[in-house]
N, C-alpha and C positions, 0 to 999 in steps of 0.2 A: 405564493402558496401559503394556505394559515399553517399547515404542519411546519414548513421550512421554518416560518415566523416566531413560532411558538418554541423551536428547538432553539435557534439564536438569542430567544430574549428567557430561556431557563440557564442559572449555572450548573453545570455539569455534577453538583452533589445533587440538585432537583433532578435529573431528570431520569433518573433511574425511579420515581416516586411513581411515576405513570402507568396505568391501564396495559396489558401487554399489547391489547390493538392499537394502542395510540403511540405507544413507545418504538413499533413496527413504523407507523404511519409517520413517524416525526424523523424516522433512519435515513427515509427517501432511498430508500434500495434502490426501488425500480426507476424513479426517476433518474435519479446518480448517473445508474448504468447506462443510460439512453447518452447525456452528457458525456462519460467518460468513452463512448463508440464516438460519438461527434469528433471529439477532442484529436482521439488516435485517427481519424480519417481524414482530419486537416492537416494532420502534420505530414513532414516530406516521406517519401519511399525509402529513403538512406538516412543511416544505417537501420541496423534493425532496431524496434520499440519494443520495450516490457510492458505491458499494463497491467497493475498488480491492484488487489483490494477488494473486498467484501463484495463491491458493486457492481466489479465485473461480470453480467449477467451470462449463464451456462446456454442462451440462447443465439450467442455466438456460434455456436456448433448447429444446432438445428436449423439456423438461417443462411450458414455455407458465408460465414464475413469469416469466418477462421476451420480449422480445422484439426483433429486429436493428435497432431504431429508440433500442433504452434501453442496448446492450451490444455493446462491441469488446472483442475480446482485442488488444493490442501486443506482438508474438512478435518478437524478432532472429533476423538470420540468422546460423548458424553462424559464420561468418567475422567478422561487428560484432561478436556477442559475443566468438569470442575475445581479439580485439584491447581488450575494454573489459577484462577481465578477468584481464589478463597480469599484475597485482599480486597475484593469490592463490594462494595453493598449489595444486599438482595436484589435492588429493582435492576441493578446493571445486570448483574449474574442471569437475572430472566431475562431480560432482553439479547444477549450474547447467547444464549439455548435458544431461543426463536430465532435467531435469526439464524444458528446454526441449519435449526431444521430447513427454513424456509429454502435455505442455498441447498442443504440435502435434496431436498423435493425436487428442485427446478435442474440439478445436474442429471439425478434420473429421469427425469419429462424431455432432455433436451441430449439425452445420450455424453452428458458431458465427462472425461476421463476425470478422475478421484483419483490422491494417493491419502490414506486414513493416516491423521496424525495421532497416535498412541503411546508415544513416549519412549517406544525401544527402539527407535531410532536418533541418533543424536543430528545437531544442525547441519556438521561435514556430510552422512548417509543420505539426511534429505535434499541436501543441498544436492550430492550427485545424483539420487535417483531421480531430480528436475532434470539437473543437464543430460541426461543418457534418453527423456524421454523428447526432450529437445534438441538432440544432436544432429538432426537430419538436417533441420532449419536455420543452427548454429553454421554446419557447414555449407550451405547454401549461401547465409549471406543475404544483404549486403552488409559490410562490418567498419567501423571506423578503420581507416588505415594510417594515419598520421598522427602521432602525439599530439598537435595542433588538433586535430578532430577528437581523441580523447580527451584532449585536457576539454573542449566547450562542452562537448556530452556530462563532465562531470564539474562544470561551474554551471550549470542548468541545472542539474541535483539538486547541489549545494544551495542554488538558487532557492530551487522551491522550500526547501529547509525553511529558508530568512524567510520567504514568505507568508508558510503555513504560521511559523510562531508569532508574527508582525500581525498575521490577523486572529490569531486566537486571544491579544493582548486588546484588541481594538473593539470586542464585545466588550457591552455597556457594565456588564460584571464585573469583568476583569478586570486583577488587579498587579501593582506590580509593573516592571520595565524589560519590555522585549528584550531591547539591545543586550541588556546583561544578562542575558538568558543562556545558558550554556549547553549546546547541545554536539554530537559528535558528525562531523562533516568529511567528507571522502578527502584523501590526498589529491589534489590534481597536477600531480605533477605529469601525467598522461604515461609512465611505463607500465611496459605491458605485464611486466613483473610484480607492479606495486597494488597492494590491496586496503591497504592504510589509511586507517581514519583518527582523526584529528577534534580532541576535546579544546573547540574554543569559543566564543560567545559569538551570537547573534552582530553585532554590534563588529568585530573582525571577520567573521565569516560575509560579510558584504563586499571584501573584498578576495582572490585567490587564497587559498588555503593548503598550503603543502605539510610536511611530515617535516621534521629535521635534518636536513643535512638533501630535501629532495626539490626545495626552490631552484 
């Protein structure tokens, strides 16, 4: 696809420089979306799956693949976002407002639930007003039940981490060494207690990753 082509072969200081319909067209929203339902439909029935990200389309609700018991959209409002966003360039900063809106638009067309990110809430408040709106599906299940099941749920994570960064190094732009890339990866030591995450490079996070004293 020339948008996909065009987004890979600009560096990421370029590409906030574009058109706001081209800068929309190079996001692949709607294509993403369509991938990231594929994705979650091959994978097993157990345990449960999060699918989290911009691209998750709010048409999941109107198509009956989910329902307002399994799925929130978390939208800001204009004013939080711009205030989070005051470190990026202009062309980014419009692109992050269109695309706000366009997700706005598509959750109203598709009846999808909304919690407004506004700032008087902190991470722990939103955090729980997900889970209480999640609780029903939480308790239903099906859930890891063995350290050995959480610890692979979260060397999968950790996984995709080493590979998001392996391929953002692998654009013809980029510059620089994945492996020494230091970025923050979950404890896997699989307690149910433990929430811990772990500052250590690309390069050791290829292998398990626990917390001190949680190997």
């Amino acid at each position: 696809m020339a948008a996909a082509e065009r987004w890979e072969s600009l560096p990421p200081a370029a590409r906030g420089e574009a058109p706001p319909d081209e800068l929309l067209a190079m996001s692949l929203h709607r294509e993403r979306g369509q991938m990231t339902i594929d994705d979650v439909r091959a994978l097993p029935a157990t345990p449960l799956i999060v699918a989290e990200g911009s691209v998750v389309p709010a048409s999941l609700i109107s198509s009956g693949f989910s329902d307002e018991t399994r799925a929130v959209w978390l939208l800001p409002t204009p004013g939080f976002q711009r205030a989070q966003l005051t470190h990026l360039p202009p062309g980014a900063r419009t692109f992050y407002s269109l695309l706000r809106d366009v997700i706005g638009q598509e959750t109203r067309e598709h009846g999808a639930p909304v919690l407004a990110v506004d700032g008087t809430r902190g991470i722990e408040e939103m955090a729980d007003a997900v889970k209480q709106l999640f609780a029903e599906a939480i308790e239903e299940g099906p859930t890891a039940e063995t350290a050995s099941e959480r610890q692979a749920l979260l060397r999968e994570a950790n996984e995709a981490v080493v590979d998001q960064v392996r391929g953002y190094y692998r654009r013809p732009w980029a510059e620089g060494d994945a492996e020494s890339v230091v970025r923050s990866f979950l404890c896997e030591c699989g307690r149910t207690d433990c929430s811990e995450s772990v500052e250590v490079s690309v390069e050791r996070a290829a292998k398990p990753v626990y917390s001190p004293g949680h190997g």
